[in-house]
N, C-alpha and C positions, 0 to 999 in steps of 0.2 A: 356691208351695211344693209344692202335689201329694201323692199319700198316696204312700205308700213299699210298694212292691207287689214290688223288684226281686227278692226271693228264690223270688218263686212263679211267675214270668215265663216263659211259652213261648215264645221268639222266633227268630225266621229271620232271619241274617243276608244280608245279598243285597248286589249293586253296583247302585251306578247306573245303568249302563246294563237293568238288569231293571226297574226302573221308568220304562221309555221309554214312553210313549203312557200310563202310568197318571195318571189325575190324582186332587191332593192338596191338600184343603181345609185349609192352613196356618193354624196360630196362631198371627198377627201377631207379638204378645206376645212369645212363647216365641221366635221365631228374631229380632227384632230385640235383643230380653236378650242370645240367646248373640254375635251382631255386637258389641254393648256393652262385652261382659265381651273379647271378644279385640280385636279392631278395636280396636289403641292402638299408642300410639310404644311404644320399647323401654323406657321409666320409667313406663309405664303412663297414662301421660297419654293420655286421648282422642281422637282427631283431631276438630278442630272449626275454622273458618273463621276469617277476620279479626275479625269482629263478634263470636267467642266462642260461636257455633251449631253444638253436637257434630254429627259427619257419619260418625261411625263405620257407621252403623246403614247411611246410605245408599249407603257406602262398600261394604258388604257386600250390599244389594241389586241396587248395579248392576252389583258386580264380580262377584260368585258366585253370585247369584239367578240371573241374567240368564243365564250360563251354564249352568245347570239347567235354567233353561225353554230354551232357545235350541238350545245345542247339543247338551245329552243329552235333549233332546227331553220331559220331564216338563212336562206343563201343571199351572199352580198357578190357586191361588184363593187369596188373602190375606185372613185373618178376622179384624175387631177388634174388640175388646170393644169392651162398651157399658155401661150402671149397673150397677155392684159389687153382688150380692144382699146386701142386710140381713142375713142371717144368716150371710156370711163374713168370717171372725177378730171377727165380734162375740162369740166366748167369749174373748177375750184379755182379761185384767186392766190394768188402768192401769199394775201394776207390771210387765207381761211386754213392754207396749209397751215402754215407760218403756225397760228391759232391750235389746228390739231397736234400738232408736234408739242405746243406747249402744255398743253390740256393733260398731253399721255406723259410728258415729264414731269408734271406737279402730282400727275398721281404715283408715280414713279417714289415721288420724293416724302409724300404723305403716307407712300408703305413701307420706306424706311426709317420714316420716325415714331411711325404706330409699333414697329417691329422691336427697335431701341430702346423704346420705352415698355414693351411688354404687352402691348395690348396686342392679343394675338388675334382676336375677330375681327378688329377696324382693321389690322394690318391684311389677315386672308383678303376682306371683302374687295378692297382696297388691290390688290394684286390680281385677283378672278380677269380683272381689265386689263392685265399690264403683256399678256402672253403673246408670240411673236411669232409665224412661221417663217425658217430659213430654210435654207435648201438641205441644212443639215438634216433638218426633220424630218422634213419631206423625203430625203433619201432614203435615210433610215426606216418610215414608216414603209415604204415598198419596199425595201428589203427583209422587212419582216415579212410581208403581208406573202413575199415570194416565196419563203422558206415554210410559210405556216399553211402553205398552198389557195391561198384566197387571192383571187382575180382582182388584178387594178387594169385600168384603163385610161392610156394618157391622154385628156383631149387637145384637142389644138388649139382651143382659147379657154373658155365659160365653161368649168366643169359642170354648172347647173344646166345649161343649152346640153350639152353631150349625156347627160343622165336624163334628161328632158327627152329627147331625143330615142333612147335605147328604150326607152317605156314606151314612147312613139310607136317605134316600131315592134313592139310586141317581144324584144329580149329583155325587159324588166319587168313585174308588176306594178314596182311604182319608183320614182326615185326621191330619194330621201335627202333631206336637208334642212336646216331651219330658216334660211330664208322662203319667202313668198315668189321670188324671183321665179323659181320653177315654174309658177303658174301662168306667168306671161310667156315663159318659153315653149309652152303649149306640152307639160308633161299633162299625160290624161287623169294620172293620181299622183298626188305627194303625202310622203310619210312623214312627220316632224315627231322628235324629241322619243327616237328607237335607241340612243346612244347611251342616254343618262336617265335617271329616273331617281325619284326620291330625294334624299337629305346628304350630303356631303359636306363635312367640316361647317355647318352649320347655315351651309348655304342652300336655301330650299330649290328644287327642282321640279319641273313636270314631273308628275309620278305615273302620267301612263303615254304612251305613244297617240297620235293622232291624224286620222287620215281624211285629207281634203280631194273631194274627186271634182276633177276641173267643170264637166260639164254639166253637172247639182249644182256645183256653187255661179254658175253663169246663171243659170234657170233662174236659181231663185232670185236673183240681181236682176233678173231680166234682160241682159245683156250679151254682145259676140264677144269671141276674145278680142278681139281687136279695138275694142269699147273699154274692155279691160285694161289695154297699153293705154290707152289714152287718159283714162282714168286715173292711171300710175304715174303719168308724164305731170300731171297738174298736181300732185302730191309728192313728187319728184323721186328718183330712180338715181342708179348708181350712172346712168348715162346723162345725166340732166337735175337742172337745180329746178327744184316745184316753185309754184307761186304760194307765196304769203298770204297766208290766211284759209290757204284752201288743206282741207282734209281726206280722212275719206270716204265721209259721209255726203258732203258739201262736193266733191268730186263726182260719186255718183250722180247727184240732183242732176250736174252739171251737162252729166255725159245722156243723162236717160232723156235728157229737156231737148237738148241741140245734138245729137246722136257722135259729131265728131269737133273737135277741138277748132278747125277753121270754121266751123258755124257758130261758134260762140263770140261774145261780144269783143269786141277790138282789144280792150284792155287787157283779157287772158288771150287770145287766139296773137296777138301780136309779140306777145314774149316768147313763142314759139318761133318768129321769121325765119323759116330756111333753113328749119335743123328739125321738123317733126320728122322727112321722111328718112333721116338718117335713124334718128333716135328706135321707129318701129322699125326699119331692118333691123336690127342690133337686134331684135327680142324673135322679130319673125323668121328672120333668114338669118342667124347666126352660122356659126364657123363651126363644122361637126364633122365627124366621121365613124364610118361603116365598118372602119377597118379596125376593130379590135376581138379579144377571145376571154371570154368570160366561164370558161369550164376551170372546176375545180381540180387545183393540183392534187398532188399527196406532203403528207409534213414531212419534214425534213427536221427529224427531232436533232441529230447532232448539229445539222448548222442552227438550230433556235440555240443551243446551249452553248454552242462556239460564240454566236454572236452578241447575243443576250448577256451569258454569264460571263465568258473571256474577254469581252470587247466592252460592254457597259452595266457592269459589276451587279448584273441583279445575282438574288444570291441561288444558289443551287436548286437549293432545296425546296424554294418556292417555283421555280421554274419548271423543276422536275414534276412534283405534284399535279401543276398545271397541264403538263404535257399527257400524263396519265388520265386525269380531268378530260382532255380532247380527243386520248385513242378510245374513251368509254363509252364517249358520244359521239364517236363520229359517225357513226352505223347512223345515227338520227339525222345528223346533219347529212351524209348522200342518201341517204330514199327522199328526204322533204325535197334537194336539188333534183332527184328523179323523177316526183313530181311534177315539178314545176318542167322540165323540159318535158314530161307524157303532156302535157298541157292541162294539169290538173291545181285550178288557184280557187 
């Protein structure tokens, strides 16, 4: 879900080609979701193999990942989550779940009657929400990402925290994702919307990439990061339910007036009782590690087309093309990754 920051946003839009040689500690997650929600037939049905194993996701890493790292030359790092922290959507009510389950079944059931009846753009639009990660996916997308030589990285909770984190410490230029989360997590730059771009089955898209650098967008707010969580706590977060009525406009005022959340008047400072200093660890001191390897494999063209074309029926000929596509550019994709480790961004 993400905290909803978009109104106070400093951000730089740029192309692709400006993030040549920079690399980006990606959130698995977040760019196999947006694969999910577009990657589908034109009734929104998801592309998936004979055996019924959805292939959208991978569909979308071999075909435009693979392009990104290959021939515009950006090195990536694929970041997965790991256990869910205990204290996220544990403020949901049994009636609010209850609520979201219904909400995703009626849409569910609104894109198979849009589908039945032929209307094939209510039925897409209607579906873009319906996509799901299992563990199927998810395995599958690291076992491509293994065989096509690009670096994943398991973290041990918050993929956003653990790519947050590797940019921290100077092993990414920035980590990419489409939520805002990042920025409470204290990455120094986030990259949004490097995955997708433009028009897809009728559904518009960012059309250029766009990079937020954490400590411009504090300046210009006037504020620390930690003004920033607090800011986010009263607009509410995947860790906590915000207060009604407040935004993110009205949050600021809030935060810039009374500098922290217990200085503020009883009425908000009291729906916080005994859960702020939980809520700021979770953003501050999250659950990461040091221990991973972000150097670029080599491809492993027969296990792509063993697993790809023998195991989830893409078809040969497009596969192969692609493969040719990535030995042509690969020369581009390691000097920009040699770059970037001479320390050149």
């Amino acid at each position: 879900m993400g905290v909803q920051l978009g109104p106070l946003i400093l951000k730089k839009v740029v192309s692709l080609r400006d993030l040549e040689g920079k690399f980006l500690a990606v959130d698995a997650s977040s760019v196999l979701h947006q694969f999910l929600s577009i990657v589908r037939c034109p009734d929104g049905t998801p592309l998936m193999d004979s055996h019924g194993n959805i292939t959208s996701s991978l569909v979308g890493l071999f075909y435009r990942s693979s392009r990104l790292i290959f021939e515009y030359g950006i090195p990536m790092a694929f970041v997965f989550d790991g256990k869910r922290p205990e204290i996220k959507f544990s403020w949901l009510s049994e009636e609010e779940r209850k609520e979201r389950n219904e909400r995703r079944e009626k849409t569910v059931r609104e894109w198979k009657e849009a589908k039945a009846r032929g209307d094939l753009a209510k039925a897409f639009s209607k579906a873009v929400t319906t996509g799901k990660l299992d563990r199927q996916i998810v395995s599958d997308a690291k076992r491509l990402l293994d065989l096509m030589g690009v670096p994943f990285v398991q973290a041990p909770s918050e993929a956003e925290a653990q790519a947050a984190h590797m940019a921290s410490m100077g092993d990414a230029w920035a980590s990419n994702s489409g939520d805002y989360d990042s920025l409470l997590f204290g990455t120094p730059r986030m990259a949004r919307y490097v995955s997708v771009a433009g028009k897809y089955r009728n559904v518009w898209l960012p059309s250029k990439p766009e990079i937020i650098e954490l400590q411009k967008f504090l300046k210009a707010l006037d504020i620390t990061r930690e003004q920033l969580i607090d800011l986010a706590i009263l607009i509410g977060t995947d860790y906590n339910r915000g207060i009604k009525g407040i935004g993110p406009k009205k949050a600021l005022f809030l935060v810039k007036k009374f500098g922290t959340i217990e200085n503020m008047p009883a009425p908000i400072s009291s729906q916080f009782s005994g859960s702020l200093a939980k809520i700021r660890e979770a953003f501050l001191k999250p659950s990461v590690t040091d221990s991973y390897n972000i150097e670029q494999g080599s491809i492993d063209e027969e296990g792509i087309i063993e697993f790809l074309c023998g195991e989830r029926d893409f078809s040969k000929d497009k596969v192969l093309n692609a493969i040719k596509r990535i030995r042509k550019a690969d020369l581009r994709g390691q000097q920009s990754i040699l770059k970037w480790s001479n320390g050149v961004s």
